[in-house]
C-alpha positions, 0 to 999 in steps of 0.5 A, a space after each residue: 500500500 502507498 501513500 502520498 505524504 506532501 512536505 508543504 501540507 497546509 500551504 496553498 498550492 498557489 503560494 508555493 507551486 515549487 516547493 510541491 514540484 521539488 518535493 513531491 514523495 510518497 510513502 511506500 510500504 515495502 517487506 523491509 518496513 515503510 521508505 519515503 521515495 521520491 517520485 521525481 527521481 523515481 516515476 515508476 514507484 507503483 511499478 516497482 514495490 507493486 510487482 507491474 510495469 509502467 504503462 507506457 512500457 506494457 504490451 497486452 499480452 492477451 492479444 498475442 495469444 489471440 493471434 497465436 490461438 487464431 494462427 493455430 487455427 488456421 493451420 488446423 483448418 489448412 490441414 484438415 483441408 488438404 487432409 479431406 482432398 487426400 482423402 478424396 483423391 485416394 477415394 476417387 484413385 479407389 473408384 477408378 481403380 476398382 471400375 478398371 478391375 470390373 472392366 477388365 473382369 469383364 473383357 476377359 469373360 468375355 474373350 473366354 466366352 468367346 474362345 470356348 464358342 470358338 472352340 466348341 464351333 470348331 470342334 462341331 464343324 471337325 466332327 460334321 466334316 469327319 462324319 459326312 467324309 467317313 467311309 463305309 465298307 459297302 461305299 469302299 468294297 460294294 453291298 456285299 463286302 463279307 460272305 452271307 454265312 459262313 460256317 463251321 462243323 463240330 466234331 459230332 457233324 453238327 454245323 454252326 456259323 461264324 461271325 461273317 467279319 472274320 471272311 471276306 468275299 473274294 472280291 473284297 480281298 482282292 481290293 484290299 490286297 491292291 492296296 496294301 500290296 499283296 496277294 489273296 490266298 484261302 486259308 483256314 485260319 480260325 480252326 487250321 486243325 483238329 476236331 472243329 472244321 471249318 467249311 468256309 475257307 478265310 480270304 487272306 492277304 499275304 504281304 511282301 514281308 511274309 505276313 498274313 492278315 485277314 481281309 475280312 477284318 480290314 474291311 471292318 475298319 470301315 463300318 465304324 464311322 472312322 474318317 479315312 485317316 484313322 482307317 488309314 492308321 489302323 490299316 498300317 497298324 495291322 499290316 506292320 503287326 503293332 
């Protein structure tokens, strides 16, 4: 607590307007007892033994931290702006991303789709081609390509029939011996000997290289609905033994 105490007190200020201008203190209570200071020597007494400054020299501290606060505002602002556009970016990246994948899924069911009916027209059109050019016995060796019936006798003189594939008629064999390049001779080939004879000899075709085959079974290969190539194998086939 200050107070003002006047060495000219009583006097009227106009008589002595000098002395109250020389000799102006005032009365300090400080933590070390009361001290008479004078304020002309000493202007900032408040100041000093009451903690503040003088007014002159105080900046507002109150405003700074205005400007701090709203600075700091601002730079959240900023960051949640350009935070929200990443987000939006990515977003945006996200959909395109997953519209490219879904257009592709797409192309590429379609390709597959489109190469499996390519695949299953080609393969209908194989299979019509090979079964409207697959030859037949009768179309290669004429109506008759077998004997009609052919039989056997069994050891008590009863008879009984083959199976007409295994005898081929004389004409059939003499085409078939033109082609394989060979000669037709007659055989008994299913029963050569013994108590079962046979009363219809086989026409057989034999090669160059020694080897016998049957006529009536290469004139089978053709009544299965084989395209010629594969008949062509077969034929090779029985002819080299394998």
């Amino acid at each position: 607590m200050m107070e003002k105490i006047s060495n000219n007190s009583g006097v009227s200020p106009a008589a002595n307007p000098a002395q109250k201008t020389a000799s102006t203190k005032t009365l300090c209570h400080t933590p070390f007892g009361d001290v008479m200071v004078d304020e002309l020597s000493t202007p900032n007494v408040a100041a000093i033994f009451g903690g503040g400054r003088s007014g002159a020299s105080k900046v507002p501290a109150v405003p700074k931290l205005v400007v701090a606060a709203t600075t700091m505002k601002a730079a959240v602002a900023a960051s949640t702006g350009q935070a929200a556009a990443a987000a939006t970016t990515l977003k945006a990246a996200a959909v395109t991303t997953t519209v490219k994948a879904a257009v592709a899924a797409t192309t590429l069911t379609a390709a597959v789709a489109a190469s499996t009916e390519q695949a299953a027209g080609t393969a209908a059109d194989t299979q019509t081609a090979d079964s409207s050019s697959a030859p037949t016995a009768q179309s290669v060796f004429g109506s008759q390509p077998w004997l009609a019936a052919p039989t056997g006798t069994n050891p008590d003189g009863t008879q009984f029939s083959y199976n007409p594939i295994y005898f081929a008629t004389p004409q059939t064999a003499e085409q078939i011996a033109a082609t394989v390049g060979g000669q037709v001779v007659e055989e008994n080939a299913i029963a050569p000997n013994g108590s079962i004879y046979q009363n219809t000899p086989n026409e057989m075709i034999e090669l160059s290289n020694g080897t016998v085959v049957n006529a009536g079974l290469i004139a089978d290969f053709y009544d299965h609905g084989y395209p010629q190539s594969f008949v062509d194998q077969m034929i090779q086939n029985e002819i080299q033994g394998t």
